[in-house]
C-alpha positions in Angstrom: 30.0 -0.3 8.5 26.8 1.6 7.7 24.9 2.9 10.4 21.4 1.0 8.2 20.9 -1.6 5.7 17.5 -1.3 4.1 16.6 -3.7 1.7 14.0 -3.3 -0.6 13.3 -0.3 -2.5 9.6 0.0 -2.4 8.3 3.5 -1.3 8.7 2.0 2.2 12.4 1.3 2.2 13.2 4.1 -0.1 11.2 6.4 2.3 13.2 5.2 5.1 16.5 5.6 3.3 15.6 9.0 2.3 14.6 10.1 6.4 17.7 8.7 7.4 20.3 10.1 4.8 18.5 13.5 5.2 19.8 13.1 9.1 23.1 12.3 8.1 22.8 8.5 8.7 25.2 5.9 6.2 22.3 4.4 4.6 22.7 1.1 2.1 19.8 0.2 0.1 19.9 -3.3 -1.1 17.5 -4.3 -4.3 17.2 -7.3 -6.1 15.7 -5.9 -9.1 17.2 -3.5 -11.8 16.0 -0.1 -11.6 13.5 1.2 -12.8 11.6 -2.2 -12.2 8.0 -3.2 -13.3 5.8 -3.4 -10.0 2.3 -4.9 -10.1 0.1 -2.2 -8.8 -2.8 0.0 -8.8 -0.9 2.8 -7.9 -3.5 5.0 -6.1 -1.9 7.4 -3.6 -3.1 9.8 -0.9 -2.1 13.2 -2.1 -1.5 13.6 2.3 2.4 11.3 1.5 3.5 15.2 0.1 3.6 16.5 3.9 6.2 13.9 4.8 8.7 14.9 2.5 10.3 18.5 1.5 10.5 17.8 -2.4 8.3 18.1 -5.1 6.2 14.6 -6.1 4.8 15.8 -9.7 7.5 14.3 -11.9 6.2 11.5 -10.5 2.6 11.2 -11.1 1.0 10.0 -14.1 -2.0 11.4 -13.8 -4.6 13.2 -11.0 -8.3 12.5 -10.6 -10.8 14.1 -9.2 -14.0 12.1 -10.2 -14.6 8.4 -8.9 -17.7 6.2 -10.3 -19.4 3.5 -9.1 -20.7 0.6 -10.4 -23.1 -2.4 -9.2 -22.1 -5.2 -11.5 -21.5 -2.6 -14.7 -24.7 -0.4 -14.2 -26.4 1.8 -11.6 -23.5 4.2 -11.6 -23.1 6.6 -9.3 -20.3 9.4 -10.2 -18.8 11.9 -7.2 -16.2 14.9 -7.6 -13.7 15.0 -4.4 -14.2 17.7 -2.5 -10.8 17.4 -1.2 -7.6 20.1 -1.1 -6.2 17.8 -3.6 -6.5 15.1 -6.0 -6.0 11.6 -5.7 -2.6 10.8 -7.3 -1.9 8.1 -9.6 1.2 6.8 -10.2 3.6 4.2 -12.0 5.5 2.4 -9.7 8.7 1.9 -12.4 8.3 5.9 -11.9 7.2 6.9 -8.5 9.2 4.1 -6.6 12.5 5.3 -9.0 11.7 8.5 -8.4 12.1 8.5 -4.3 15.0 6.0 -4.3 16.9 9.2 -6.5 16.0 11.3 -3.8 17.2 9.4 -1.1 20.6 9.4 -3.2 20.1 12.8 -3.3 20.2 13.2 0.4 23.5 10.6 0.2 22.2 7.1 0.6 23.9 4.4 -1.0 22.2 2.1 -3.8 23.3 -1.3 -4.9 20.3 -2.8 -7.0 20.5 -6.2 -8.8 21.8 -7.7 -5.3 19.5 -10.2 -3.9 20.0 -10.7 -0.2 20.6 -14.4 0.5 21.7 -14.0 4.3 21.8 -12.4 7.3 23.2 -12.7 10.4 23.3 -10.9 13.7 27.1 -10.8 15.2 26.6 -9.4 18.8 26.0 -5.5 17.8 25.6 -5.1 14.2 24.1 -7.3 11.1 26.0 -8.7 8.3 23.8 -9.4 5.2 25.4 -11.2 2.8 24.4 -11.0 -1.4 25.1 -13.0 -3.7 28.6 -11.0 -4.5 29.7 -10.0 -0.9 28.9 -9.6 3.0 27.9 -6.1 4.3 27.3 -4.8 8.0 25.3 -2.3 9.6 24.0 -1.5 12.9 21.1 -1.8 12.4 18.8 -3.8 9.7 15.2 -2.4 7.7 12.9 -5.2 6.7 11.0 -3.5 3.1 11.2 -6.7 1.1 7.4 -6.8 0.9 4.8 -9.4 0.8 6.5 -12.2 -0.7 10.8 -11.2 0.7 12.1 -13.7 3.1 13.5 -10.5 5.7 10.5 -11.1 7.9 10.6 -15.2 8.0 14.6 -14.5 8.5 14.3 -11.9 11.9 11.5 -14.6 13.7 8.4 -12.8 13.0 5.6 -15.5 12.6 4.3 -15.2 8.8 1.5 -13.1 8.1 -1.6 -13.0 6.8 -1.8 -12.9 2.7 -4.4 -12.7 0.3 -4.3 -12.8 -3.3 -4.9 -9.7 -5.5 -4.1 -9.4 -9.5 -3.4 -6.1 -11.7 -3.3 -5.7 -15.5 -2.4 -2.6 -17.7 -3.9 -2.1 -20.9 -2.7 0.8 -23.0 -5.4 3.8 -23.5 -5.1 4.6 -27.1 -5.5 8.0 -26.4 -8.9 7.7 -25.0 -7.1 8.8 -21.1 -10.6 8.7 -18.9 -10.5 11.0 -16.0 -11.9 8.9 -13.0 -11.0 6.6 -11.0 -13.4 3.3 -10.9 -14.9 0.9 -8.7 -17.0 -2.1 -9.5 -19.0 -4.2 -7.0 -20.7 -7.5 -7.2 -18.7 -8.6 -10.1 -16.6 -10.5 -7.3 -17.5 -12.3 -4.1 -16.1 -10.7 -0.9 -14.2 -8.3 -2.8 -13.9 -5.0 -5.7 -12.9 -4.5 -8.8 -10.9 -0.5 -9.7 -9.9 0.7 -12.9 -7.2 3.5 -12.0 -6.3 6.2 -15.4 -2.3 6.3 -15.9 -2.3 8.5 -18.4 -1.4 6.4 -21.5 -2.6 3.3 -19.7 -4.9 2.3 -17.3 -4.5 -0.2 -14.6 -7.2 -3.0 -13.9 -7.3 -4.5 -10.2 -9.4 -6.5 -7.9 -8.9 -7.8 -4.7 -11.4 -10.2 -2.5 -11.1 -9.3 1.4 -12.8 -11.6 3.6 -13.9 -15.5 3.1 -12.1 -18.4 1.0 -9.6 -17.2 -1.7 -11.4 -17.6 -5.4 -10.0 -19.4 -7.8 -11.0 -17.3 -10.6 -9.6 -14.2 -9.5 -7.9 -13.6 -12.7 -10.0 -14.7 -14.7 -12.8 -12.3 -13.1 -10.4 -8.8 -13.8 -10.1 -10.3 -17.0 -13.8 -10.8 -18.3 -14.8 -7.4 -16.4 -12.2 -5.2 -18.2 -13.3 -6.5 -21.6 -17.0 -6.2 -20.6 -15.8 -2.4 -19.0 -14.1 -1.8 -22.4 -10.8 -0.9 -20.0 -9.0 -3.7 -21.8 -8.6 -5.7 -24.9 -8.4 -9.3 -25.0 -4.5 -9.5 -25.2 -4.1 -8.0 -21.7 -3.0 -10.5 -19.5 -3.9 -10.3 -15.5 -0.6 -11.0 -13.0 -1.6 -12.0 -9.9 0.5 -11.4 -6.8 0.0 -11.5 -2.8 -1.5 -9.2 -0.3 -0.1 -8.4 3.4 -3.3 -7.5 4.9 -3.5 -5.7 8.4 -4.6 -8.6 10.4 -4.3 -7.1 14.0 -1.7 -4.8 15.8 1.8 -7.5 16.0 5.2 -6.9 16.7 7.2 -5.4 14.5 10.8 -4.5 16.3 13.4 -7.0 16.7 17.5 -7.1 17.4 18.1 -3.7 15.5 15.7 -4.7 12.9 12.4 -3.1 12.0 9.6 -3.7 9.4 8.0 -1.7 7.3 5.1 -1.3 4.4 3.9 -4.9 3.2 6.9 -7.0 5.2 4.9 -5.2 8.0 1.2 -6.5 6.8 -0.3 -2.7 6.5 -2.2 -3.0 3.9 -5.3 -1.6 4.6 -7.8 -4.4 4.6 -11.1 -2.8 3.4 -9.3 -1.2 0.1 -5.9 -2.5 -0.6 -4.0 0.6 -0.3 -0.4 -0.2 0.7 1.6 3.0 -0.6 1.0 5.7 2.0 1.1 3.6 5.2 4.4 2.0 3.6 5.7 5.3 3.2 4.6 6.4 6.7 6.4 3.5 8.2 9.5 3.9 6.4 9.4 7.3 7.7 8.9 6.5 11.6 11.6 3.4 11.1 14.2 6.1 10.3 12.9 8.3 13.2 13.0 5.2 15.4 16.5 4.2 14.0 18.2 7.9 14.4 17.0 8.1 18.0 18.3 4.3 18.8 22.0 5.0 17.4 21.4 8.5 19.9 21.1 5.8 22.5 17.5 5.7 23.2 17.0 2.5 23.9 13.4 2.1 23.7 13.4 3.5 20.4 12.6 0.8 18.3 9.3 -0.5 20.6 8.3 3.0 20.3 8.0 2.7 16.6 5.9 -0.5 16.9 3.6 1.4 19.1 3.5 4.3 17.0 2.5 2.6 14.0 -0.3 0.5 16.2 -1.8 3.7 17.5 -1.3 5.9 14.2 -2.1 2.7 11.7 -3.8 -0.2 13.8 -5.6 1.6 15.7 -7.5 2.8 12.4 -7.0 0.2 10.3 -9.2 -2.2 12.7 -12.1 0.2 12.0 -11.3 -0.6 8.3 -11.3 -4.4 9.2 -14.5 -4.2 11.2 -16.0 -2.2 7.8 -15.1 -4.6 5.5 -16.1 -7.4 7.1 -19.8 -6.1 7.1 -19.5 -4.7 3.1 -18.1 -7.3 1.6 -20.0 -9.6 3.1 -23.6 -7.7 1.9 -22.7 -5.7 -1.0 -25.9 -4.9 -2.4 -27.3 -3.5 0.8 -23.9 -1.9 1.2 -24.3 -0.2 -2.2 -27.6 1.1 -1.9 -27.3 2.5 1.9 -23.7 3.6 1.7 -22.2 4.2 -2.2 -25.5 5.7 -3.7 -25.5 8.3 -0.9 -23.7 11.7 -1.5 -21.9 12.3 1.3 -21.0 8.5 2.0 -18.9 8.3 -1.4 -17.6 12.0 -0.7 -15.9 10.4 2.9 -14.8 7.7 1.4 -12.9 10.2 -1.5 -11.6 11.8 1.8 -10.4 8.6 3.0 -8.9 7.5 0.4 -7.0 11.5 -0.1 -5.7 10.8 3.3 -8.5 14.0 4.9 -10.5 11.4 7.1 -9.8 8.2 9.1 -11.8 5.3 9.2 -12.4 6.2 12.9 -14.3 9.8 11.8 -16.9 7.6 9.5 -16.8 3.5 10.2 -18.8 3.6 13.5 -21.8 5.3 11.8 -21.1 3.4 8.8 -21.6 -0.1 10.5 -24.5 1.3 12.7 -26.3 1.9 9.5 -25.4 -1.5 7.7 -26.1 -3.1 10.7 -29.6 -2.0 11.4 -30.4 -2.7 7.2 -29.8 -6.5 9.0 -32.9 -6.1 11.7 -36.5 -6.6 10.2 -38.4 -3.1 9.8 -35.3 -1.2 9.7 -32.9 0.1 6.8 
């Protein structure tokens, strides 16, 4: 019996695997795909995941950045340096997500990919999950089947909220630009980002608030040719969202979620990597002190992620909910000044919170609302 089953091997599940080999836990990570696997993805991630971890990431990066532009509907650039300790990391997710599941071997954890979970049951004090080629038990069971994996449907946790987003790659032809993108107005309630992979770029866009569109695909796909970031043979894939929707419960019978089976994507710009990560790391922590016999452990780790994620993530809700819904305004007051697109390069390095910046933020978009002012 292993003292964890984690299945799905994300950079949440492999996260946790890794945290809890490295304290000498029997750790199985289940995968239904083949490794290296293709993940839709931007692949933008704060540089701040390094502290979490005691190995070197840069075999797994495929590029750093240190310039982001702006764009209202294709023009009125505006173009910022981060003024941050370190770059924003771009990555392939074949790579990076490969790349941390070695480590966790590393550290001893076992991997079985190409083994789908069909099953699991709870047997008085430990799980058996069953594959489609045998039954395994553990004491205790890690939800990191993402967005669209059946884990979270399966423990009794009510569904949660998705969105629709859609990436495309496109091959660079050694023309590798050195920013990273965004584009606003081009969709309603929503952004377009063009992330630099090295030999290929990756095209996304996202809509956050309001009715899903039904040309989301369609949109990447007619900006990227107009943005010269793709050529007409590029074809978008579109995939689901967990959004942070509000602080919910995320411990059950020896079970815990993590990353996008626990909704924390951050709702104002789709980053799921680092919080995934962060949670995989704090399920381990959780998990470790539960088979001590601390037996509040696992709430604990739902409350640690609401005050170190929620918490913040509802100033990202509250931010969204005012820029998406008046980009223009939100443009002109907030992306065209210097040291609004210089926090939000901070943000998104993982050197400021949404707290530090989204009160004043809405103040100001707010007040562009009342006659006379803005």
């Amino acid at each position: 019996m292993f003292d964890c089953i984690v299945v799905g091997a994300g950079p949440a599940g492999a996260s946790a695997a890794y945290h809890l080999a490295k304290r000498g836990r029997s750790v199985l990570l289940l995968e239904k795909h083949s490794l290296p696997r293709y993940k839709p993805c931007s692949g933008g991630v704060s540089p701040v995941v390094a502290q979490w971890f005691d190995f070197d990431f840069a075999p797994a990066i495929a590029q750093k950045v240190e310039m982001i532009r702006y764009t209202w509907k294709l023009e009125d650039p505006v173009i910022a340096k981060l003024e941050t300790r370190e770059p924003m990391w771009l990555v392939q997710r074949d790579v990076f997500d490969h790349f941390l599941v070695q480590q966790a071997q590393q550290q001893g954890a076992e991997l079985r990919d190409r083994t789908e979970v069909c099953q699991i049951s709870w047997q008085g004090d430990y799980w058996q999950v069953s594959t489609m080629g045998e039954s395994v038990t553990g004491r205790y069971l890690i939800a990191a089947d993402g967005a669209e994996g059946p884990l979270r449907r399966w423990l009794g946790f009510k569904p949660a909220k998705q969105r629709l987003g859609a990436v495309m790659e496109t091959p660079t032809n050694g023309h590798t630009r050195q920013d990273v993108w965004f584009e606003f107005g081009l969709v309603k309630n929503g952004s377009i980002w063009s992330f630099p992979k090295g030999d290929h770029t990756t095209v996304g866009i996202a809509t956050f608030i309001g009715g899903e569109p039904n040309d989301l695909t369609q949109t990447l796909q007619e900006y990227a040719l107009q943005a010269g970031v793709a050529t007409a043979d590029s074809h978008p894939l579109a995939h689901p969202l967990a959004l942070w929707d509000g602080n919910q419960k995320l411990h059950g019978q020896n079970a815990l979620l993590v990353g996008e089976a626990a909704a924390l994507v951050d709702p104002f710009t789709a980053e799921g990597i680092r919080p995934g990560m962060y949670s995989g790391m704090k399920a381990a922590a959780a998990i470790d002190q539960a088979l001590q016999g601390n037996q509040a452990a696992l709430e604990n780790y739902t409350q640690t992620i609401h005050q170190e994620w929620g918490a913040d993530l509802a100033w990202a809700q509250k931010l969204a909910g005012l820029f998406y819904r008046m980009p223009g305004v939100a443009y002109r007051l907030g992306i065209k000044r210097p040291m609004a697109t210089q926090r939000i390069g901070q943000i998104l390095c993982g050197e400021l919170r949404y707290a530090d910046v989204a009160n004043y933020a809405i103040k100001k978009l707010s007040g562009s609302l009342i006659p006379g002012r803005g």
